[in-house]
Each structure stands twice: as C-alpha cells, then as structure tokens.
N, C-alpha and C positions, 0 to 999 in steps of 0.2 A: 441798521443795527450793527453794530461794533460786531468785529469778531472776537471772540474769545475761549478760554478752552474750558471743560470744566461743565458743571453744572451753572445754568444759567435762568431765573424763572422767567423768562420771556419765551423760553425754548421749552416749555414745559406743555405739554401735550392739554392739558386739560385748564390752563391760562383763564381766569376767571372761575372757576367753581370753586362754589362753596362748600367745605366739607363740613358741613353737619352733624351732629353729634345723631340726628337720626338716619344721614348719609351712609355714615360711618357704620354702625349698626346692623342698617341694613345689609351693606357689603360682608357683611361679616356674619351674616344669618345666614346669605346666600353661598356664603363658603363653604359653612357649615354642613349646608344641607347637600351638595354638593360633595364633601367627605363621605358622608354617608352613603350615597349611592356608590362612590367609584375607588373610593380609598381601603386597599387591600386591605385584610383584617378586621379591619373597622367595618366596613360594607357586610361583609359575612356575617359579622356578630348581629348588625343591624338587620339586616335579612331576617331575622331567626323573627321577627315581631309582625306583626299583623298592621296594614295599615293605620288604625287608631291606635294601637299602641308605638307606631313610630313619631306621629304628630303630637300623640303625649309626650313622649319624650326627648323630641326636642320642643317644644314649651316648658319642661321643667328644665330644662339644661338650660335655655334664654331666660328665664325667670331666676333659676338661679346665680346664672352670669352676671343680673341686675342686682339682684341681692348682695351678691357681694361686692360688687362696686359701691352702692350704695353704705352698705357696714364700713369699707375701707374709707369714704368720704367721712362718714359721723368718727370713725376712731382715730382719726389726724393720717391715718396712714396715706389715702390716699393724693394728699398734696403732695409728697415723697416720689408718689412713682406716676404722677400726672392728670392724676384722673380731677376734675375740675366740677366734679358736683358738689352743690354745697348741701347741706345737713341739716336740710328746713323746707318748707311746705311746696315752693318753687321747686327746689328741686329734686321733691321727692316727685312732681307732677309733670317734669320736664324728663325724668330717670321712663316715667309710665308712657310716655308721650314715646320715648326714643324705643320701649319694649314693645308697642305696640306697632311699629315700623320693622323692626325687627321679625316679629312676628308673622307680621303680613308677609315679608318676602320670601322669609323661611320655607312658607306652606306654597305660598307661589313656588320659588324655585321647586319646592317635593314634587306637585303636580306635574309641571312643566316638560321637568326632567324629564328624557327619554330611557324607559325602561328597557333592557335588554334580558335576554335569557341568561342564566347560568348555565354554562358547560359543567361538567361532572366535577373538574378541578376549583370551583366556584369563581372563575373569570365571565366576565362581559363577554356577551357573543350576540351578533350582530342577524 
C-alpha cells in the first residue's frame, strides 16, 4: 500500500462493515442509554425514576426519535438534512425494523451497565 497522508479508507479500522441503518440505531440507543447512567445532570434527573419508569422512557424518547424521522421523510424535509427513508409502506416497515434494534440494545446496554452507588454529592462511586 502506498504511503499517504490524510485519511485514507484502507487504513480505516473497521474496513468492510456495513453500517446499517439498524447498525446505526443501535449505536445510538446504546449511547443513549449510556448518557443516562453516567452523564452529569442528566443521570441525576434520570435517577429520580423507578426502573420501569426509566425503560418507559426511553422507549418514548426512541419511538419518538422514529417519528420524527419518519414525519421529516413524508414532509420533503428530510432529503435536505439526509435522512433516506422513504414515505411509504417499505419504509414505514424498515423505520419499525431499525426501532426495534434500537430498542433491543437500548435495554441491553440499561441491564448491562454497571451500577454504582451515589456519594452524597450525586457522583458514581465505586
């Protein structure tokens, strides 16, 4: 391989993968949920809810995030800022296909996550 400087996709860490519209999603459920547990502010607000009231809500917050993707696709806006669903039966079922992945790792990553105590100042403590 040639040398070169720069970004180059042969040098690209993940060289073959397919990003997936429900790849993608997922990574992005798992961020989310991820915020929640460790992200100052947000974590403390989130605290304040009861396990099923945390899994509600973020299932409304990813249902919502579909929704509007989806509305942005049917009202032209979304060809504008990239979002590539189209505005018909497909891709109302590929939109459900990609929330339901989303979904899945969301509650995965909740589980997973390792929970730590709150010190008095409402920080992680080990």
């Amino acid at each position: 391989m040639p040398k070169t400087k720069g970004w180059h996709p042969e040098r690209m860490p993940l060289k073959g993968c397919l990003m997936t519209p429900e790849l993608l999603s997922s990574i992005a459920a798992a961020i989310l949920s991820l915020l929640a547990s460790y992200l100052p502010g947000f974590s403390t607000w989130y605290d304040k809810f009861s396990a099923d009231q945390k899994r509600l809500l973020m299932l409304g917050l990813l249902c919502l995030a579909t929704a509007l993707s989806y509305g942005a696709a049917c009202s032209g806006i979304g060809s504008l800022i990239g979002i590539t669903v189209t505005c018909d039966t497909p891709g109302l079922i590929a939109l459900i296909r990609t929330l339901l992945a989303a979904i899945a790792t969301n509650q995965a990553v909740f589980l997973l996550s390792p929970k730590g105590s709150k010190s008095e100042t409402g920080n992680l403590v080990n």
